[in-house]
C-alpha positions in Angstrom: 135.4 84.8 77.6 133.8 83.2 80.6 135.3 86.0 82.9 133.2 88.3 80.5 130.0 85.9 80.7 130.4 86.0 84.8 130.9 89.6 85.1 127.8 90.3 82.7 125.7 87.7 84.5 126.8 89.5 88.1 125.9 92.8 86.3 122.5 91.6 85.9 122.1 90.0 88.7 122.7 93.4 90.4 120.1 95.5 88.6 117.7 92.8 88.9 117.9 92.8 92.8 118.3 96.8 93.1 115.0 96.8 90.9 113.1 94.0 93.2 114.6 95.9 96.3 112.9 99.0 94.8 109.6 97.1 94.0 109.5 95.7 97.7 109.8 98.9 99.3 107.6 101.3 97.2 104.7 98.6 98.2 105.5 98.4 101.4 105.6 102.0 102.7 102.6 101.9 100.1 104.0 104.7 97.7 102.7 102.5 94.7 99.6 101.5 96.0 98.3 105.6 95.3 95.2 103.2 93.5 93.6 101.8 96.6 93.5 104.7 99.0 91.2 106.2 96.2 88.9 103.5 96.1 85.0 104.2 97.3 84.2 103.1 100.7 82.3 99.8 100.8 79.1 99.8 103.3 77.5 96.1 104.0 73.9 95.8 103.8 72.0 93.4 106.2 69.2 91.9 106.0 65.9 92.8 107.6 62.5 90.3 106.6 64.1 88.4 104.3 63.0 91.0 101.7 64.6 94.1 102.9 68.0 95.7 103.2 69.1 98.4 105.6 72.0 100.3 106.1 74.1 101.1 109.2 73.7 104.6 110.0 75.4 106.8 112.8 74.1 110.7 113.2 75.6 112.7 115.4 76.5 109.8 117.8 73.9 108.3 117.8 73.5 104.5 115.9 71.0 103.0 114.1 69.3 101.3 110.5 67.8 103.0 107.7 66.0 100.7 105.2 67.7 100.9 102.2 66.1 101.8 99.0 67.8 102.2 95.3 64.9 104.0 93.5 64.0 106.1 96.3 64.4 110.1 96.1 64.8 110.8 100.0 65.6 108.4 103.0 63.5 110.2 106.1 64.2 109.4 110.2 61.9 108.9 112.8 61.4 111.5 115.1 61.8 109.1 118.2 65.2 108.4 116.3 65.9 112.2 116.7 64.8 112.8 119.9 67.2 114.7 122.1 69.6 115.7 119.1 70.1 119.1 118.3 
């Protein structure tokens, strides 16, 4: 009976490493992390006169802030922003 008990508890202990072995490397080579590529990008607002936010903006090559607005329709640029773009 305790030959039966050991070879049982050896069979388990298998199946419980080949399953953590799994786990580890699914995550690692991120097949089971399909969730976070998906997520939304995340853009940091800063803070401009303690009042406003703007929003780092980059068009074509260029770099620069746009105030940022939640109820407004359109954000517009500064023509001396767009100088020299095509």
């Amino acid at each position: 009976m305790c030959r039966e008990i050991t070879a049982f508890t050896n069979s388990m202990i298998k199946k419980l490493h080949f399953a953590l072995m799994t786990v580890l490397l699914l995550t690692r080579f991120g097949i089971a992390d399909a969730r976070a590529s998906s997520a939304p990008p995340v853009t940091k607002l800063q803070r401009f006169r303690k009042a406003l936010w703007t929003v780092p903006l980059t068009v074509k090559g260029r770099a620069g802030a746009v105030l940022f607005d939640p109820g407004g329709g359109a954000t517009t640029l500064r023509e001396k922003f767009l100088e020299g773009m095509d």
